[in-house]
KOLTOR-21446 format. One record per atom (N, C-alpha, C, O): x, y, z; residue number from 1; atom name; residue in one letter. Coordinates in steps of 0.001 Angstrom, whole numbers, always signed. Layout:
<atoms>
ATOM        X        Y        Z  resi  name  resn
ATOM        X        Y        Z   NUM    CA     A
...
</atoms>
This chain:
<atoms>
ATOM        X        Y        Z  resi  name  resn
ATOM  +158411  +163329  +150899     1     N     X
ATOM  +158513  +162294  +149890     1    CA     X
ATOM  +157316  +161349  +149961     1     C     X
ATOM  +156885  +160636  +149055     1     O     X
ATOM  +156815  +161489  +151333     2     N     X
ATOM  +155506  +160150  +151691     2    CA     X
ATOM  +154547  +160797  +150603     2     C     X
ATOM  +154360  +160086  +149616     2     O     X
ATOM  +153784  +162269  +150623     3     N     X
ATOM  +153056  +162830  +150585     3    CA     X
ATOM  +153259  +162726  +148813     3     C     X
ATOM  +152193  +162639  +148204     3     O     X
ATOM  +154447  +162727  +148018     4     N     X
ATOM  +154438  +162494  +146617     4    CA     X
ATOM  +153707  +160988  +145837     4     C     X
ATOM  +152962  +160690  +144902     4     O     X
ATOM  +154442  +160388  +146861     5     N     X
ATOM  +153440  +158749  +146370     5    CA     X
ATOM  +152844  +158629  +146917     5     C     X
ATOM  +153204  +157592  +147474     5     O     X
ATOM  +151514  +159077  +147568     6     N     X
ATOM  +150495  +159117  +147702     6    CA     X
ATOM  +149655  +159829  +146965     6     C     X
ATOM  +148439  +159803  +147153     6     O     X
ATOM  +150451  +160801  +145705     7     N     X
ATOM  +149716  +161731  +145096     7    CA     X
ATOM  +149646  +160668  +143426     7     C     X
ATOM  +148712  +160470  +142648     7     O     X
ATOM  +150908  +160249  +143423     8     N     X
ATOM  +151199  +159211  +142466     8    CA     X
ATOM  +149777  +158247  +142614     8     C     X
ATOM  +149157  +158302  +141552     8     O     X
ATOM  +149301  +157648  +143320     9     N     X
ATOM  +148528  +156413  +143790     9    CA     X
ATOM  +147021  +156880  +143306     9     C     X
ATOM  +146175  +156185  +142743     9     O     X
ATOM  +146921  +158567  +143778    10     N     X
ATOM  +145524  +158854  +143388    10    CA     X
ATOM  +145515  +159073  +142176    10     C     X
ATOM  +144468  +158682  +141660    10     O     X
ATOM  +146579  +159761  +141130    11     N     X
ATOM  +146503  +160216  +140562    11    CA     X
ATOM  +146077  +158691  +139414    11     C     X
ATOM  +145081  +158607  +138695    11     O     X
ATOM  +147017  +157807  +139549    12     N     X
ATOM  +146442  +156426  +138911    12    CA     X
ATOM  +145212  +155807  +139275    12     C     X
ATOM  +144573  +155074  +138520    12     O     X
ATOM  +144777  +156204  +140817    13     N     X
ATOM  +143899  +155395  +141028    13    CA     X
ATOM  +142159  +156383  +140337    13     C     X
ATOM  +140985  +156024  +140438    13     O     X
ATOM  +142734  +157588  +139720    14     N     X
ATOM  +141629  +158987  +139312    14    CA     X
ATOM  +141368  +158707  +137940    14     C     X
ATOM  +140273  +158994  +137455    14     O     X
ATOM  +142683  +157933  +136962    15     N     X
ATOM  +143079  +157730  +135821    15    CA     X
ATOM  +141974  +156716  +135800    15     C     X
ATOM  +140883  +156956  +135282    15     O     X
ATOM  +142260  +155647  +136341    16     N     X
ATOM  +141568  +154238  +136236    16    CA     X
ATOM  +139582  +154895  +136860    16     C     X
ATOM  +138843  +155033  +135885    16     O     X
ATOM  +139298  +155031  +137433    17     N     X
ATOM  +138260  +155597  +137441    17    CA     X
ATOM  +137498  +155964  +136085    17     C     X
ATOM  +136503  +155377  +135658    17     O     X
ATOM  +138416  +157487  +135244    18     N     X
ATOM  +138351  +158104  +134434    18    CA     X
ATOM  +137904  +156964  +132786    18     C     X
ATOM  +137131  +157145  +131845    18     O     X
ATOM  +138817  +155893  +133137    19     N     X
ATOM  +138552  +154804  +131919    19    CA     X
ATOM  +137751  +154007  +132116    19     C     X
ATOM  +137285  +153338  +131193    19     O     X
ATOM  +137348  +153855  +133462    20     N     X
ATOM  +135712  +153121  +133818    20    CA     X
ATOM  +134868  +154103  +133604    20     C     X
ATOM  +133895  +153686  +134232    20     O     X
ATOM  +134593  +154985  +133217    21     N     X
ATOM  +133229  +156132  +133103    21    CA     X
ATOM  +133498  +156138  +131867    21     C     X
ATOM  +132535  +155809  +131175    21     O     X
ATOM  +134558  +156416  +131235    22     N     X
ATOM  +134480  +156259  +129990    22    CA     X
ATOM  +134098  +155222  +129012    22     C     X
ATOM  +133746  +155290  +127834    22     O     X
ATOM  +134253  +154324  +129765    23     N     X
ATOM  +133792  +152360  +128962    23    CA     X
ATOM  +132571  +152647  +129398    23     C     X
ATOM  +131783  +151807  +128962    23     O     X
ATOM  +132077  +153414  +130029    24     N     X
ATOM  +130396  +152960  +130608    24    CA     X
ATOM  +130008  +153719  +129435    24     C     X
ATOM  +129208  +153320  +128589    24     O     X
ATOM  +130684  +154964  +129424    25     N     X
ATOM  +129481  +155921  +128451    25    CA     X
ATOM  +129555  +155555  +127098    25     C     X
ATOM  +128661  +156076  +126432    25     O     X
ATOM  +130646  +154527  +126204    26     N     X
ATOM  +130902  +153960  +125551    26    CA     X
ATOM  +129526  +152438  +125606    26     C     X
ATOM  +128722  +152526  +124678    26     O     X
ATOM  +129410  +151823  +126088    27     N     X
ATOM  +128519  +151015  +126360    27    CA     X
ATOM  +127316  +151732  +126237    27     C     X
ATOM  +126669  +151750  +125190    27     O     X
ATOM  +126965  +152368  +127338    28     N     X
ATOM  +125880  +152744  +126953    28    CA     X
ATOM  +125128  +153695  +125858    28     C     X
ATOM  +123922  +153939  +125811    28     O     X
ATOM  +126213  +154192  +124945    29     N     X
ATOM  +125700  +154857  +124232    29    CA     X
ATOM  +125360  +153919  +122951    29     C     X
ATOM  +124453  +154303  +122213    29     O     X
ATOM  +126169  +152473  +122589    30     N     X
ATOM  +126026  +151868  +122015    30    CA     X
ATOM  +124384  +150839  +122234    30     C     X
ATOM  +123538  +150553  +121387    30     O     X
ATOM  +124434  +150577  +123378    31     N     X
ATOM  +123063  +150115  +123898    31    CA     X
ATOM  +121641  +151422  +123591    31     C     X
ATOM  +120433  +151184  +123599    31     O     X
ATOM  +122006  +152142  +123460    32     N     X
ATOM  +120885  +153052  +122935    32    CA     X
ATOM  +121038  +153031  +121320    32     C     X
ATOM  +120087  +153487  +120685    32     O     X
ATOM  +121602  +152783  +120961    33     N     X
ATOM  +121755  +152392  +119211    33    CA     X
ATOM  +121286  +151308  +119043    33     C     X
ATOM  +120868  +151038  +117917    33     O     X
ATOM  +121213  +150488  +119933    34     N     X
ATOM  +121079  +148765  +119460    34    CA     X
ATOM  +119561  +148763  +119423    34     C     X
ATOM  +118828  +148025  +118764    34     O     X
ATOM  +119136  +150044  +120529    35     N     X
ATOM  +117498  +149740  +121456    35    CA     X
ATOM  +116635  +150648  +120091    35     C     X
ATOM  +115428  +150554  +119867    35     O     X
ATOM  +117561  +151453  +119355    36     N     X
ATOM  +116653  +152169  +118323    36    CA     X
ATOM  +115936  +151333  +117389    36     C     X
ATOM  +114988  +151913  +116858    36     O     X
ATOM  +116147  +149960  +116988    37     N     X
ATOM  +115323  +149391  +116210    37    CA     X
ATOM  +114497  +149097  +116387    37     C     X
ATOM  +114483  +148503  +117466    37     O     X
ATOM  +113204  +149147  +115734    38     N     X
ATOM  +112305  +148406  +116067    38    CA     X
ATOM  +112194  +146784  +116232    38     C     X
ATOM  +113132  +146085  +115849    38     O     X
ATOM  +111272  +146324  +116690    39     N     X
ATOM  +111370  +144493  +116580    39    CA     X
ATOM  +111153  +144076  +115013    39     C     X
ATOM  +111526  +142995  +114557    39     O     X
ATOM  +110411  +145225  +114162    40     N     X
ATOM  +110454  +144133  +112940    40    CA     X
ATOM  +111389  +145013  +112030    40     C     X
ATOM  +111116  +144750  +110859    40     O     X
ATOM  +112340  +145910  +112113    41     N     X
ATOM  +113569  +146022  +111499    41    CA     X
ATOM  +114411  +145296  +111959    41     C     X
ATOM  +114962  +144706  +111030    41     O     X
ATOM  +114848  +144993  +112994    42     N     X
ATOM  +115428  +143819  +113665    42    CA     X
ATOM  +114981  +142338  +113247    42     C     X
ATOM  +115984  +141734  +112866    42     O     X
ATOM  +114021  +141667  +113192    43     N     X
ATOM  +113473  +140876  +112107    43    CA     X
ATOM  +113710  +140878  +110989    43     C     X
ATOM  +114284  +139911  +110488    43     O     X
ATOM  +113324  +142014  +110214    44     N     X
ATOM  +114000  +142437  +108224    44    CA     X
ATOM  +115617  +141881  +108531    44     C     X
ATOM  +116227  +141046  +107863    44     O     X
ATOM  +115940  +142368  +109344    45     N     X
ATOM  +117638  +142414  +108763    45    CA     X
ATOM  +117914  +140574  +109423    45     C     X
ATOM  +118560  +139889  +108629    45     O     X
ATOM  +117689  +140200  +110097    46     N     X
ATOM  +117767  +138659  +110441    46    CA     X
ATOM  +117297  +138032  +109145    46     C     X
ATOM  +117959  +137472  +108272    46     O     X
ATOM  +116244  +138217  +109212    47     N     X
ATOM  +116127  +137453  +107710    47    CA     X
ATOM  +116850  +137438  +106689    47     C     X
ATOM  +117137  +136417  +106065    47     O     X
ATOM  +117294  +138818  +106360    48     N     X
ATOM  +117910  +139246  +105599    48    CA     X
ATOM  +119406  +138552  +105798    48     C     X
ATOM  +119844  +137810  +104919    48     O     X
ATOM  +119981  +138766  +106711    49     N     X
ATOM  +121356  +137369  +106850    49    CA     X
ATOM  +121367  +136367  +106810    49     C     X
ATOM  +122352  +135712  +106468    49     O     X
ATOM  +119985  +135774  +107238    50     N     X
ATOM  +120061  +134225  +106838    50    CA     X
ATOM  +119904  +133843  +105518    50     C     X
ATOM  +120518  +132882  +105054    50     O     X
ATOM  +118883  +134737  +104668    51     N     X
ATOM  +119246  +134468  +103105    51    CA     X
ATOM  +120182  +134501  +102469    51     C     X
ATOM  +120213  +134048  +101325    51     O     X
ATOM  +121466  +135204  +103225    52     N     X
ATOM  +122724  +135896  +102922    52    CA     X
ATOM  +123213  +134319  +102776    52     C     X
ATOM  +123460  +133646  +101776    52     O     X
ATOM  +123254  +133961  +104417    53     N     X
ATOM  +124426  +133070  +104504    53    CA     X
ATOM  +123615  +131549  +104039    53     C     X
ATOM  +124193  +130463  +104082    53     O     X
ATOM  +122633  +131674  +103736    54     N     X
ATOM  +121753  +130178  +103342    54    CA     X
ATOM  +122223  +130324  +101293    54     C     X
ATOM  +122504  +129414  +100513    54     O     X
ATOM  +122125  +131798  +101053    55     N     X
ATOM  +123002  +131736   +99609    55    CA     X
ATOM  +124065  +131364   +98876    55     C     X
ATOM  +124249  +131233   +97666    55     O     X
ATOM  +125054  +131148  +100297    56     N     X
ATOM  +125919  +131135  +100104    56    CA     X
ATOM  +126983  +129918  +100528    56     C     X
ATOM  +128209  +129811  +100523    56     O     X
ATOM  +125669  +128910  +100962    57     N     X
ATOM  +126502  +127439  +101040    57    CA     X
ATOM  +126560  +126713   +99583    57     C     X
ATOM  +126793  +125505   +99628    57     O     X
ATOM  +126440  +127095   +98737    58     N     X
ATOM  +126267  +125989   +97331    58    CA     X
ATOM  +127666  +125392   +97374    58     C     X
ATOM  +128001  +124544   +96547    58     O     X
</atoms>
């Protein structure tokens, strides 16, 4: 019976692991999307929201 909850313990403690590698590769795959812009498409589109939201105080 010892030897069952101890299998219980890894098996959660393999789970939780499993959802930390998974949030990483989640992160980092998003951080390689973010890094694809250049600095002045990243610029265009800033500008581009502040005209948005500067339009849109009247």
């Amino acid at each position: 019976m010892a030897k069952r909850r101890i299998a219980w313990w890894k098996l959660l403690g393999l789970a939780g692991a499993a959802g930390v590698a998974a949030g990483g590769v989640l992160v980092a795959r998003n951080e390689r999307q973010r890094r694809a812009y250049t600095p002045d498409q990243i610029r265009d589109r800033l500008h581009r929201r502040l005209d948005e939201l500067e339009g849109h105080e009247d």
